[in-house]
C-alpha positions in Angstrom: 13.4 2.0 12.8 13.5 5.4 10.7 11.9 8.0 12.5 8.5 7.9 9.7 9.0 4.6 8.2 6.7 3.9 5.6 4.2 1.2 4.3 3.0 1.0 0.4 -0.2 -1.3 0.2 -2.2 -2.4 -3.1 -5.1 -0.1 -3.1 -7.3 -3.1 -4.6 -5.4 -4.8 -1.8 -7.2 -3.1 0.5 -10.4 -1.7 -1.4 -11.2 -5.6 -1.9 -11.6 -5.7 2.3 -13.9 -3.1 2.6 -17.1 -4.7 2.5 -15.9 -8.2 4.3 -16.0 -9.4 7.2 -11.9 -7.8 8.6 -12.3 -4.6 6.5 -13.3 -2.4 9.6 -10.5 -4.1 12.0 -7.9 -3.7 9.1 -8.4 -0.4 8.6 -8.2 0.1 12.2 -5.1 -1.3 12.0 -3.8 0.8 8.8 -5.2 3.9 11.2 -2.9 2.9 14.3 0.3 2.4 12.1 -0.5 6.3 10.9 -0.9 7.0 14.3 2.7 5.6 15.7 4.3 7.7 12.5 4.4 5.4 10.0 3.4 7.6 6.7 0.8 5.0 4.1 1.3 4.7 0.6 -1.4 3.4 -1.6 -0.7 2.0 -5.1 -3.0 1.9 -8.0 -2.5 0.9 -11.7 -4.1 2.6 -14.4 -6.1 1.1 -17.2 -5.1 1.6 -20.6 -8.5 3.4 -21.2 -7.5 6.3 -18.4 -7.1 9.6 -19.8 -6.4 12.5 -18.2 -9.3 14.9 -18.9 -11.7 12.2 -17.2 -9.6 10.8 -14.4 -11.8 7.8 -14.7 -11.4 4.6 -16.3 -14.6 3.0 -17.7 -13.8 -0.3 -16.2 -13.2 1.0 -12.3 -16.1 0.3 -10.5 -17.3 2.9 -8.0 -17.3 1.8 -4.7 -19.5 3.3 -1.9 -16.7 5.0 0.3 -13.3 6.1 -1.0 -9.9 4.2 0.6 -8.8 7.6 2.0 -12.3 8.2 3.5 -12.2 4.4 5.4 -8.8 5.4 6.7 -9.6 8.7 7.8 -13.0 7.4 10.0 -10.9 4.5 10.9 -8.4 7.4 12.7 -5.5 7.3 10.5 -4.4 9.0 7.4 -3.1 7.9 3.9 -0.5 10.0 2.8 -1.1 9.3 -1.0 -2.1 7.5 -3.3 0.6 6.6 -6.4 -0.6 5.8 -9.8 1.2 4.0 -12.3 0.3 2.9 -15.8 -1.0 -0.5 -15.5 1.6 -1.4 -18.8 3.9 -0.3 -17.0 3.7 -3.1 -14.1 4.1 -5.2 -16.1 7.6 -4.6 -16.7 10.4 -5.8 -13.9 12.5 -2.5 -14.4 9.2 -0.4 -14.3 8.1 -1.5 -11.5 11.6 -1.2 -9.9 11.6 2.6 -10.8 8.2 3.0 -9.3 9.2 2.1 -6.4 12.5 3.6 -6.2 10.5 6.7 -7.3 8.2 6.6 -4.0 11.1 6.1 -1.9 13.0 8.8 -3.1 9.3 11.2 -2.5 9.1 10.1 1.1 12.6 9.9 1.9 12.5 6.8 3.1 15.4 4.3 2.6 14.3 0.5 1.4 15.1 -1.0 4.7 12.4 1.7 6.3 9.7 0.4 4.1 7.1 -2.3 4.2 5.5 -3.7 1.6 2.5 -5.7 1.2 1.0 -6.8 -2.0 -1.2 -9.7 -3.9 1.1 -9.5 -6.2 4.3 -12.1 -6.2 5.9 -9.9 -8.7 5.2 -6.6 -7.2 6.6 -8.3 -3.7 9.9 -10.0 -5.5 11.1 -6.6 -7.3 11.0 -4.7 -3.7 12.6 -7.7 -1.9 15.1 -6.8 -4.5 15.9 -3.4 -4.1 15.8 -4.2 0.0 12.6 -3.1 1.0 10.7 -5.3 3.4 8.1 -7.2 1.7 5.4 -9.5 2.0 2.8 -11.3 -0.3 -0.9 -11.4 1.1 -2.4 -14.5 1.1 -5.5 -16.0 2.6 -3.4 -18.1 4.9 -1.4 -14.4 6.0 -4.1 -11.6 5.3 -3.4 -8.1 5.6 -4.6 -7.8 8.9 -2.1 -10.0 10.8 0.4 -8.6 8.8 -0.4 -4.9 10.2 -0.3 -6.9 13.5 3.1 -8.2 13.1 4.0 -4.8 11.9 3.2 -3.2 14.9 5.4 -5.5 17.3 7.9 -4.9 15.0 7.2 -1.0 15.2 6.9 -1.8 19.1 10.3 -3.0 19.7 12.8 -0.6 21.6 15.6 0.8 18.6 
């Protein structure tokens, strides 16, 4: 395992479990994985309506605490969060440079990256380029995912 691996999450992946009943524990979780070295990556899309003199979209919904706030009182630390036109999703090859593009910021190489997502696309295009990925699903949530994560991160090299 690279000595910082690194784990990109869905920030509505993970927003979405803040006020149910695993948010706390799956933050927890998020936190140790910071904790061991892994470095977190949040995604986010952008709505059409975004503009850069407001930084706010009229169709986001505030939320009572931040994602990096519920990480940071969980313990942990998210290393950033990296926006991408939500048009540009939509797009295999777009969404194949996005994530080539985080990669090449952390320094990471595919095979040192975990990826969990909602998204079946999102999940296929980094399966693609090598990167370890996973879809979340009510039958595999986030949180045992983090917890298979971390026996994987637990194994000796």
């Amino acid at each position: 395992m690279a000595r910082h691996p690194l784990v990109i999450i869905g920030r509505r992946d993970t927003l979405s479990l803040a006020d149910g009943p695993e948010g706390a524990a799956t933050f927890r979780k998020l936190a140790k994985l910071t904790r061991l070295g892994f470095q977190l990556v949040s995604t986010a899309s952008l709505n059409h309506d975004w503009s850069k003199n407001e930084a706010v979209s009229s169709r986001s919904q505030p939320r009572p605490k931040g994602l990096r706030q519920l990480i940071e009182e969980a313990g942990g630390v998210l290393d950033a969060v990296y926006y991408v036109p939500h048009s540009l999703l939509t797009q295999r090859t777009r969404r194949e440079a996005a994530l080539q593009d985080i990669l090449a910021r952390f320094g990471v190489a595919a095979e040192d990256c975990y990826l969990y997502s909602s998204s079946r696309k999102f999940v296929a295009v980094a399966e693609s380029l090598g990167i370890h990925a996973e879809v979340i699903t009510q039958d595999r949530p986030l949180a045992r995912l983090l917890d298979e994560l971390r026996e994987i991160a637990a194994q000796p090299a």
